[in-house]
DRENVEX-866216 format. One record per residue (C-alpha): residue in one letter; y, z, x. Coordinates in Angstrom, 2 decimals. Example, Ala and Ser with C-alpha at 12.3 -4.5 7.8 and 13.67 -1.06 7.14 Angstrom:
<nodes>
residuo  py  pz  px
a  -4.50  7.80  12.30
s  -1.06  7.14  13.67
</nodes>
This chain:
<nodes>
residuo  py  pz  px
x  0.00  0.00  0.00
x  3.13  -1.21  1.54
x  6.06  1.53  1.33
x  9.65  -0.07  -0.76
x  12.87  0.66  1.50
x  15.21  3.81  0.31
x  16.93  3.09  -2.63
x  20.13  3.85  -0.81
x  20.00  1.40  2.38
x  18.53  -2.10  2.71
x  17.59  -3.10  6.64
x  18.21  -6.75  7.09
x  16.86  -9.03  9.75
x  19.82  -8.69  11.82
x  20.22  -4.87  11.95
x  23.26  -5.08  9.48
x  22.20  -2.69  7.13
x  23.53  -2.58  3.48
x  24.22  0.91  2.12
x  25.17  1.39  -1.36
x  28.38  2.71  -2.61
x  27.26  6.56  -2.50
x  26.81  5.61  1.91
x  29.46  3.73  2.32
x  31.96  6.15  0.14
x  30.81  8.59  2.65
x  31.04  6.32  5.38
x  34.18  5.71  5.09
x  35.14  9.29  4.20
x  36.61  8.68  0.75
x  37.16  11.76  -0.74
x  37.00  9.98  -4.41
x  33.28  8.73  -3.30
x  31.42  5.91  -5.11
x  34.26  6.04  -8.33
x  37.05  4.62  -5.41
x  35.28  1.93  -3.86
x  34.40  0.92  -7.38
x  38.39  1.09  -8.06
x  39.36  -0.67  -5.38
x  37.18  -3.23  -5.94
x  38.03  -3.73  -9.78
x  41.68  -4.22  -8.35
x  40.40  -6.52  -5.54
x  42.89  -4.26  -3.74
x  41.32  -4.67  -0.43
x  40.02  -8.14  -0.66
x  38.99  -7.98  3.18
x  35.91  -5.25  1.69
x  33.41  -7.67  0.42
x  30.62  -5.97  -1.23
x  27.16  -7.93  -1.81
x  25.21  -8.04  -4.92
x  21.58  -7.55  -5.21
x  21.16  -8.09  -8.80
x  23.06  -5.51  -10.55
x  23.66  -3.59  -7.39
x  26.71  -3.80  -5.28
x  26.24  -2.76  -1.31
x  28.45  -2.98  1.52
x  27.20  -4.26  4.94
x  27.77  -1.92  7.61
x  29.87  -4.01  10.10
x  32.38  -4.76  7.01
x  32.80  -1.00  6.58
x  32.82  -0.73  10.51
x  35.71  -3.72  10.71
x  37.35  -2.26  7.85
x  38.04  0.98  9.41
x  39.03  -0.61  13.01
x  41.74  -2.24  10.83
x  42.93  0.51  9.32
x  43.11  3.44  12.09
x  43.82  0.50  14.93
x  40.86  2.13  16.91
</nodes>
């Protein structure tokens, strides 16, 4: 019996991992969680975020979260 990934992170091919919106909330240290990413992306307000769908499901890849961030703090 083959195991199913966590429900919470898909591993890709490439090592980009896509975490929900719970991880990447967190992730990103949103303080709002899941309820702002959902928000901001209702408002497309930051267009440069792109979440992928699996089905129903919306996830974030890692490096976008990772680029994101760099953007914002200038690290």
């Amino acid at each position: 019996m083959s195991q199913s990934p966590a429900p919470f992170r898909v591993q890709t091919q490439n090592d980009d991992p896509l975490l929900n919106g719970d991880l990447s909330a967190e992730y990103l240290g949103l303080e709002g969680g899941r309820k702002t990413l959902d928000k901001w992306r209702s408002e497309g307000r930051y267009p440069e975020l792109v979440p992928t769908r699996v089905g129903r499901r919306v996830f974030y890849r890692k490096s976008a979260l990772e680029a994101f961030l760099k953007a914002r703090t200038g690290a």
